[in-house]
N, C-alpha and C positions, 0 to 999 in steps of 0.2 A: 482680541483673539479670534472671533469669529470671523472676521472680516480676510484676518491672515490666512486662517486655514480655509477658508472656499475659495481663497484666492490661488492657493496653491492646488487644490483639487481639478481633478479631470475628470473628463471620461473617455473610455478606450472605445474607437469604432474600428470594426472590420468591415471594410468594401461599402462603407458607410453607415452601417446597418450598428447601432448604439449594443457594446456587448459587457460595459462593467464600469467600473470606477476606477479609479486611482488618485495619486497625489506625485507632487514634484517633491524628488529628494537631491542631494547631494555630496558627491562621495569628496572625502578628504582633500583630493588635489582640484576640489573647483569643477568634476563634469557634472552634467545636469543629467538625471534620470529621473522614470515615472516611477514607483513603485504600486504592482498590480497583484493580482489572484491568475498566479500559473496557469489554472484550466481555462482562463478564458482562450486560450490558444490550442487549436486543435494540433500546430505541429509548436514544436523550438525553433523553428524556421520562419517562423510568419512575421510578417511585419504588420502595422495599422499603424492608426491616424489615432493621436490624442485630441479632444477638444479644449481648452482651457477657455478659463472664466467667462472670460472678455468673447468667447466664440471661434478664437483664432484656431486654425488647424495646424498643427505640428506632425510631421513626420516621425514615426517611432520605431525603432529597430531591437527586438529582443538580444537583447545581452548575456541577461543569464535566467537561469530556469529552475525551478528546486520544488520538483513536488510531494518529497514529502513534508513540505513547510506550507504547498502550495503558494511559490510567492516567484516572482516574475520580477526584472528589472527591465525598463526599458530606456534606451539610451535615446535622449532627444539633443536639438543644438541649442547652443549658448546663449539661442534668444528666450530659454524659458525662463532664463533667470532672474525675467521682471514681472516672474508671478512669485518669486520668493520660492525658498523650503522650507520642509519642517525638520524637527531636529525628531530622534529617536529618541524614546525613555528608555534610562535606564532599567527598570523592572519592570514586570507583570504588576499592575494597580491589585491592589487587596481585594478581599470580597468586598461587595453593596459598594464600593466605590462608584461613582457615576461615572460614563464614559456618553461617548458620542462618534456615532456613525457619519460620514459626510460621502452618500452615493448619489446613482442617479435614478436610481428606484422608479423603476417603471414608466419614468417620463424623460424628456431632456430638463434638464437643469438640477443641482444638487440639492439634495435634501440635508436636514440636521435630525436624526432620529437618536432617539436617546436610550440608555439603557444603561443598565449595571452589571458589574461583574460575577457573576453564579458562582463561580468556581476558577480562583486562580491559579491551583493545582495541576501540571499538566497533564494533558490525556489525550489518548490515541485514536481515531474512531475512523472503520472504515469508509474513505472514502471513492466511490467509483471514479471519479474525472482524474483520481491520479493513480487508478489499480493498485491500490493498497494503502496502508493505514498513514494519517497524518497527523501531525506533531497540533496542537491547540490547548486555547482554554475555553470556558463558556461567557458567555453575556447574558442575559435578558435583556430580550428584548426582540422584536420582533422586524427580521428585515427581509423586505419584499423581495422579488425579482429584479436582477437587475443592479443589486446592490455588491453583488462579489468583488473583488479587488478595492471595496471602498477601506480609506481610512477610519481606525476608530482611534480616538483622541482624549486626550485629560484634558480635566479645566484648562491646563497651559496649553495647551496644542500642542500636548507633545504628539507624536506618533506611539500608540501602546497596541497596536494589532492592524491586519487587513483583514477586514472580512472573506472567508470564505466557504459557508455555507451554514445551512439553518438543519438540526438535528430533528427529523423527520417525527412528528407522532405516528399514534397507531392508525391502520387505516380507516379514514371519514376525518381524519385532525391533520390535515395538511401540514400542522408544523407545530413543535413540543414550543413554541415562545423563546428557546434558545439559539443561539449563532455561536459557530465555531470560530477562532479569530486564532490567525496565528500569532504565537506570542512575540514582542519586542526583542531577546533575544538573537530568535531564530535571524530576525530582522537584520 
């Protein structure tokens, strides 16, 4: 499983410059798409450059845009489809479920950050990158910079969220130990 999903894992660069995660999905008739974190894109108009596993660069073109799910598709070509997909989960994972983050947190190359489910109840919580409140659940667990648009995963690899963003403690606590993840669903 682990092998599958960082193999499907990316990372999204703008003008080179390393700006989130993602993973390779695929819609019903066969095209290939990244599935990302909406704000990483200043406009709906922007393009960039995926990285996949192996290094190789892919061309990405925004498809569609949905911020208050905060989740982004990006259409790639036909050559991505020998880094695999993942499939979607059915549900939101229960609470203290384990799950699993796959970004590129603060460095090039994917991480496996691990954590559990806080709270699979959905909730609203405002967020600035898309001017007004977004749809999520919570994790525990702590994920760095750099980690937005990454996938978080079941034991199976299924897809149960993207990361996009960490609910702020008070100030001097840069961060409550939670991540917002938009649920599978919305997905």
């Amino acid at each position: 499983v682990l092998t599958k999903v960082r193999s499907a894992t990316v990372e999204v660069h703008f003008h080179g410059q390393l700006r989130g995660g993602g993973v390779f999905v695929k819609s019903s008739d066969g095209k290939e798409f990244v599935l990302t974190a909406a704000h990483l894109f200043p406009s709906p108009k922007d393009t960039c450059t995926v990285v996949a596993s192996d290094d190789e660069v892919l061309f990405a073109t925004l498809t569609a845009y949905d911020l208050g799910h905060d989740l982004a598709l990006l259409e790639v070509g036909p050559e991505a489809s020998k880094y695999g997909a993942l499939k979607i989960a059915s549900k939101t994972p229960q609470e203290t479920e384990p799950i699993f983050n796959f970004g590129p947190a603060l460095r090039r190359r994917t991480l496996v950050l691990s954590g559990n489910v806080a709270d699979s109840r959905t909730c609203y919580t405002d967020f600035s990158a898309s001017e007004g409140y977004i749809e999520h659940y919570f994790a525990g667990g702590i994920n760095p910079v750099l980690t937005s648009g990454g996938t978080w995963v079941n034991r199976k690899g299924e897809i149960v969220g993207v990361q996009h963003g960490r609910l702020i403690g008070d100030e001097g606590a840069p961060s409550s130990g939670l991540s917002l993840v938009s649920p599978p669903a919305a997905i």
